[in-house]
N, C-alpha and C positions, 0 to 999 in steps of 0.2 A: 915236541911238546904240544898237547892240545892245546885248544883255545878255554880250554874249563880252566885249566894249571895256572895260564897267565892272569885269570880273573883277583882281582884284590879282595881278601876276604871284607865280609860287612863292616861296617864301626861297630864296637861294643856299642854304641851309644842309641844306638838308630832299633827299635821297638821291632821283634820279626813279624808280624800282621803290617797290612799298610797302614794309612792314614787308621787311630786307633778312634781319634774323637775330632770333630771340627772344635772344640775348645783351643784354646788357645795353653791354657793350665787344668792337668787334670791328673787330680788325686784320687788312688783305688787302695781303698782297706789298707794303708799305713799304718805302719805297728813299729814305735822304739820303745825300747824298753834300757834305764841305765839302772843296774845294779840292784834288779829288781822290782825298778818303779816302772809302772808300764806309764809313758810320758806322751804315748799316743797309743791309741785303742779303736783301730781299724777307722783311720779318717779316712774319709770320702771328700773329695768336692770338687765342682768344676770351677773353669770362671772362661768366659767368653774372651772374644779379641776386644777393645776397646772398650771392657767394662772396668768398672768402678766398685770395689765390694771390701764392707766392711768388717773387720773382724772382731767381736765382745766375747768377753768371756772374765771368770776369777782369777785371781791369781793363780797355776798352776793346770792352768784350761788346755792348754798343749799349743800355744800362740806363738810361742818362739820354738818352738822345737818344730813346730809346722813350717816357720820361716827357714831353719838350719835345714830341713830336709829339701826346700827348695832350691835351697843357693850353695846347697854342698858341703857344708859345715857339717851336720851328722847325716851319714847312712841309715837308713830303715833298716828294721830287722827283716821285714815283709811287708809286699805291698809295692806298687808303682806309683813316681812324678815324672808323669810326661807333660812335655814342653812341646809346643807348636805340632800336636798331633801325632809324631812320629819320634821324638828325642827324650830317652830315658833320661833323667837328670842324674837317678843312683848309680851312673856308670862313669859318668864325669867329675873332673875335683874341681874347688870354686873357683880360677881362672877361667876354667874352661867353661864353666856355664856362662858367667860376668861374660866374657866375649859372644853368649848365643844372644843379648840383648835383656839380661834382666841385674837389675841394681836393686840394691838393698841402700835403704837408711836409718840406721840405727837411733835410738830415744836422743843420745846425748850427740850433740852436731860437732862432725871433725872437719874442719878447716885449717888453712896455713896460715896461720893470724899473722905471720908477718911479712905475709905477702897482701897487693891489694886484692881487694875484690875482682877485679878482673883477670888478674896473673893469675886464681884461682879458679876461674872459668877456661882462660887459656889450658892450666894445667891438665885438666879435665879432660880437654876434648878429643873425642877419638878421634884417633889417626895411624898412619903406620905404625908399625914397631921396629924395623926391621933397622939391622947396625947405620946401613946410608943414611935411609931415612931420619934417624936421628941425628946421624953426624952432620948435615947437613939443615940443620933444624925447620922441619919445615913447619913448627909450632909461630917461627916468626914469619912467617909468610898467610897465616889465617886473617883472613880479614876480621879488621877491626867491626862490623856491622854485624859478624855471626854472634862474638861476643855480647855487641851490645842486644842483640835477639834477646839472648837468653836473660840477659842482667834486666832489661825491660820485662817478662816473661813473670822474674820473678821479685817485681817491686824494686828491684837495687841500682838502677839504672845512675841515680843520682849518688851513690856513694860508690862506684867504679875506681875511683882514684882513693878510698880509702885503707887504710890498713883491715883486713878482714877483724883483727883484734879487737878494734874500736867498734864493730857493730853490736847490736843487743842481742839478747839467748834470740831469740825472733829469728830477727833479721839473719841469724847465721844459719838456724836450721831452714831459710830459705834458701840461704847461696847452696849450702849442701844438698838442697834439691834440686839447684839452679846445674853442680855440679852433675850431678846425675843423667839430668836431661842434655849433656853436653858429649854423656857416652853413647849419647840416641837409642834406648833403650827400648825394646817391647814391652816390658813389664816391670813398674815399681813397687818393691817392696817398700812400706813406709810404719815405723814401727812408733808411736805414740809423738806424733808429731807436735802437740801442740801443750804437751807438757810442762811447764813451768812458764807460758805464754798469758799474754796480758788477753782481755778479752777482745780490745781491737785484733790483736797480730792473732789470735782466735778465728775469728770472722774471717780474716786477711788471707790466712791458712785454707779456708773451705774454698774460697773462692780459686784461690792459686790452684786445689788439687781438682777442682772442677772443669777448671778450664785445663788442665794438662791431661785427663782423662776425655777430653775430645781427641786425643792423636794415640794415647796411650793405654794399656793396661794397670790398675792400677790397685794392689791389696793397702789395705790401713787398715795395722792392729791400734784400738784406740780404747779408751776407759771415759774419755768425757763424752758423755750421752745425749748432751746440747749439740758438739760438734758433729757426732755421728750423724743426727737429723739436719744438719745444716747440709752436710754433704751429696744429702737428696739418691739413695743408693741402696742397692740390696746389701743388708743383716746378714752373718754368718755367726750367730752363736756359741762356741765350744763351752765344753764342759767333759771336765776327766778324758781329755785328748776324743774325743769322737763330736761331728755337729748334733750338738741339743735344738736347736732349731733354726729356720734360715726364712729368707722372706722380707718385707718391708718393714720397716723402724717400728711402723704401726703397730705388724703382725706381731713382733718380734720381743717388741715390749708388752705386748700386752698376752702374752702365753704364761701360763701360769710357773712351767719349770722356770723358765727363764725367770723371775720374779721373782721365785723361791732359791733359787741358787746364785743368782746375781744381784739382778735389780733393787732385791727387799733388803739386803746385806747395807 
């Protein structure tokens, strides 16, 4: 038998050109369409390693359907999501990306309210999978300092010992951030974070995702336009699933489509 026969064929998953982009996330001409509605119309975008970028748009802009095609939830009709350069996403199903380092957090925060805050963090954290490894738990063997990291990280440091139930809308969609960061993640999706939040836990929010965008990647679909500017970050605009304009808060709000299709609404 040659030495070509014993070679392993490619991964479906792995892009046939090498390295395609130094992006970190990079969308080409994406196109779904359900049941006639075209729900994205050849989106484009990139987003760098360690940046921070936000996503506006109307209701029905293509923001969650652009989210579903990155974490595997819907396949594209056409078009490429490549990951770290080289990793097709539309060839993978969402474990499998979840384990290439990218988390999603959905508007409404899911937690195990009766568990504490910390069993919650514990619960979270990557680690093996494999039958030993669990039967053997090595979840009790994590030190207690990594937990507390994260629970300082994300303001919760002092309610560790409480029931997650007991905390406020706030306070939970930070554990479920705190969770996310515990699967050590490259890139967070983060979908209207600060939704039904007081205007402290508002403020409390920009800061937390500012400072986690020091190590991370990080998208936010968001609608409050205060929070967006607090967050200090490039604008990606959608409108009828394609970018209508992209650029700084500045740029971004003060373009006239944008205005006319979102902002003046």
């Amino acid at each position: 038998m040659s030495d070509a026969a014993t070679l392993a064929p490619p991964s479906a998953a792995q892009v046939p050109d090498k390295r395609l982009t130094p992006a970190l996330l990079y969308l080409d001409d994406v196109q779904v369409t359900f049941d006639g509605y075209r729900a994205l119309r050849g989106l484009s975008l990139t987003l760098d390693k360690g940046e921070m970028r936000a996503i506006i748009g109307p209701n029905g802009a293509g923001k969650t359907t652009m989210m579903d095609c990155i974490t595997g939830k819907t396949r594209p009709d056409l078009g490429r999501v490549v990951f770290d350069g080289t990793i097709d996403l539309t060839k993978l199903d969402e474990p499998a990306i979840a384990d290439l380092g990218i988390g999603r957090k959905f508007q409404k925060p899911t937690v195990f309210e009766s568990h504490t805050v910390a069993d919650n963090i514990l619960l979270a954290l990557k680690g093996p999978r494999a039958a030993f490894q669990s039967l053997f738990g090595w979840r009790n063997r994590v030190a207690a300092e990594r937990i507390d990291a994260l629970l300082t990280k994300v303001g919760l440091i002092a309610h560790r010992e409480r029931p997650a139930a007991d905390l406020s809308h706030g306070q939970k969609q930070w554990l479920e951030i705190g969770m996310l960061l515990a699967q050590d993640p490259k890139l967070l999706l983060v979908d209207e974070p600060v939704a039904g939040m007081t205007d402290a836990e508002t403020a409390a929010t920009a800061t937390l995702l500012r400072e986690i965008a020091r190590d991370h990647a990080v998208v936010v679909i968001e609608h409050d336009m205060h929070f967006v500017r607090a967050l200090d970050c490039r604008v990606t605009c959608l409108h009828e699933g394609a970018v209508l304009a992209e650029g700084s808060i500045d740029a971004v709000s003060a373009d006239p489509r944008v205005v006319e299709v979102y902002l003046g609404r």
